[in-house]
Steps between C-alpha positions, in 0.01 A plus 500: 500500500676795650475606865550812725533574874307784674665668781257334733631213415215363259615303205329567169481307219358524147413148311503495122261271460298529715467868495479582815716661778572304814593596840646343803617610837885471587520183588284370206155433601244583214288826540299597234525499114361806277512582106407249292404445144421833309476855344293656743609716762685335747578160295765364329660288224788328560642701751900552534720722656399587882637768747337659817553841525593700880167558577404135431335522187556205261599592108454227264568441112202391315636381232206419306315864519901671486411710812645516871167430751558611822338358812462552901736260742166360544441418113268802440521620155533893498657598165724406169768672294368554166658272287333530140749675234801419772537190607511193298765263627462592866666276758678688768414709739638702807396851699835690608474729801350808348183262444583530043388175382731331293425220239693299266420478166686215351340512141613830464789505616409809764430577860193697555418689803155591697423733785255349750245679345490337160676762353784388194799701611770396252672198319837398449716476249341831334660767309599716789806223563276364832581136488723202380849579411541585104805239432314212594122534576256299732331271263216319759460628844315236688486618864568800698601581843568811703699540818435754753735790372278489159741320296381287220594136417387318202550138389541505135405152369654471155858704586562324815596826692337643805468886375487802776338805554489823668202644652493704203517226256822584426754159399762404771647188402421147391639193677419110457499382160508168338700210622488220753770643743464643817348869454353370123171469382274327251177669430429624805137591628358563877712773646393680866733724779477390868531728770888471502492615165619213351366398157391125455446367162353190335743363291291282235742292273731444799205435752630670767424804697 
């Protein structure tokens, strides 16, 4: 399960299992459900990584069909990022503030990004030199967030390093790694910006946040 927060305050979350994509008010009541079991447009297979957008609109990871489905606050299906010849270990995903979609591609090794439109902009690492730094590349980006200057933060699950970004793409510096000590990681996975811009991540060996 993985979960987001609108800015209206509604909580989202998508269910593996189930398939579907719950939401509840702020203080956790239940209000509707939507998704569910499929390839059609609009459903999903075991859906992962969850964001809400500024305008409210709810990207998800279907990780069964490799695509991004995007819905309404109120669970209205109204478009997906073409995933087929792009995606095929998607399980991140985040919009920054110029509204590019950006998805993690962990069996790959790769970031790719989306306009709102459906439109593949770019990937990195690529030849150009966009991407992870050459002396010791990102080897399984798991989750992706963005703060509200553009900058790009991924949790790398098999290096143990948060890696960040520019707007641009462009690598700033790593931080994290493996260990049990205070600032250390092992494996981590969930990553998100709050409105300090402070970065929380979920730090899975060591079970802590």
């Amino acid at each position: 399960m993985f979960v987001a927060v609108g800015g209206k305050g509604g909580i989202f979350v998508s269910d593996f299992d189930t398939h579907f994509i719950y939401k509840y008010d702020e203080a956790g009541r239940y209000v509707r459900r939507f998704g569910g079991p499929g390839r059609s447009v609009g459903k999903l297979g075991h859906p992962e990584g969850i964001c809400v957008d500024s305008s409210g609109h709810i990207m998800v990871v279907d990780q069964d069909n490799q695509r991004v489905v995007m819905y309404t606050g109120r669970g209205l299906y109204f478009g997906d990022e073409p995933g087929t010849g792009k995606l095929r270990g998607a399980r991140g995903v985040a919009v920054s503030p110029d509204n590019k979609i950006w998805v993690a591609d962990r069996a790959k090794s790769r970031l790719q990004v989306y306009s709102m439109e459906g439109a593949h902009l770019y990937q990195f690492p690529q030849a150009t030199g966009l991407g992870y730094p050459s002396k010791r590349p990102s080897d399984t980006p798991m989750f992706v967030a963005v703060d509200g200057k553009g900058d790009i933060f991924v949790s790398d699950f098999d290096t143990h390093f948060i890696y960040k970004y520019d707007e641009a793409g462009r690598y700033v510096m790593r931080f994290g790694g493996p260990g049990r000590s205070v600032g250390k990681l092992g494996h981590p996975e969930g990553i998100c910006v709050d409105s300090s811009g402070q970065l929380i991540v979920v730090d899975k060996d060591n079970q802590r946040v």
